[in-house]
TORZAZA-712616 format. One record per residue (C-alpha): x, z negated, y negated; residue in one letter. Coordinates in steps of 0.1 Angstrom, whole numbers, plus 5000, padded with zeros to 4 digits. Each point is the difference from the previous one (the first is absolute). Layout:
<recs>
XZYa
...
</recs>
This chain:
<recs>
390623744168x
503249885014x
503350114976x
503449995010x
502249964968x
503750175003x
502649814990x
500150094963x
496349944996x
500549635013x
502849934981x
498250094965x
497049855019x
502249675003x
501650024969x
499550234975x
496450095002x
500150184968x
501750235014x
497150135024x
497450294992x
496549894989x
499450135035x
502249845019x
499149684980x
496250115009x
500550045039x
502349665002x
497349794979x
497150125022x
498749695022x
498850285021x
503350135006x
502149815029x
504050004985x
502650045023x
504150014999x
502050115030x
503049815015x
501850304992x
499449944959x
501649675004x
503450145025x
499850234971x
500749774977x
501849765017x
503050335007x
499750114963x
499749724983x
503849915021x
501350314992x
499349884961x
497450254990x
498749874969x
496550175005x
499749755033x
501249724983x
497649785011x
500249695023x
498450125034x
499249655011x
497849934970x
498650375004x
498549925029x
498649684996x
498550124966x
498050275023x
498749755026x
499149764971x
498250314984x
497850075029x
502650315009x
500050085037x
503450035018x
500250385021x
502649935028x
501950325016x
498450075036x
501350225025x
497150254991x
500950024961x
503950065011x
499050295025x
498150194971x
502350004980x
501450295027x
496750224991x
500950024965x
501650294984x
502749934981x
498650014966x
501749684992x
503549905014x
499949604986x
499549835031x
497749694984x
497750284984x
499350175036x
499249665015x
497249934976x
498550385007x
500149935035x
498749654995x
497150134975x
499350335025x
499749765033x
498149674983x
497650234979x
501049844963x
500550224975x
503249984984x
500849924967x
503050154984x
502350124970x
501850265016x
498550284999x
502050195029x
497449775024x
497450144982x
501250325023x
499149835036x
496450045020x
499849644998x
497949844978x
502049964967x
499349934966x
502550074974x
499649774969x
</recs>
């Protein structure tokens, strides 16, 4: 299956593992299970990590080349994940969030998340 992890996901993921559901921990140590971030995680936490939010106080830089050194595949934005974004009601106003619904709805990953407002959209979503 292939998982998109939102941003909090991957930062416990990254850095504070204990801090992930036995499911989550389940569905991310499955070698059947093909783990993907999105570009958008990492503008994420590049913007709130500069605005001084402690809970993205993380070096982005090393973020990301943890991931690729773990195997984690990069999700760029496309032109086709930016236009569904338009389809989505507006369950969820934080811009970053709607990006990976669209992303998870037009790719076909299901979405792995903490918040469980994104639990309310069609797409495929699983609140952890």
């Amino acid at each position: 299956m292939k998982l998109l992890v939102d941003t909090q996901l991957l930062l416990w993921a990254a850095g504070m593992p204990d801090k992930l559901s036995a499911e989550a921990r389940e569905l991310l140590e499955d070698p059947q299970n093909i783990l993907f971030y999105s570009v958008a995680s990492l503008w994420e936490v590049v913007i709130k990590n500069g605005l001084g939010r402690s809970d993205f106080a993380v070096d982005p830089h090393l973020l990301r080349r943890g991931l690729v050194d773990n195997g984690w595949q990069e999700l760029p934005i496309e032109g086709s994940h930016v236009l569904a974004v338009s389809s989505l009601p507006t369950i969820h106003k934080d811009p970053f969030d709607r990006i990976l619904v669209a992303q998870a709805q037009v790719e076909g990953f299901l979405l792995l998340t903490t918040d469980v407002a994104l639990g309310e959209y069609l797409a495929p979503v699983r609140v952890m």
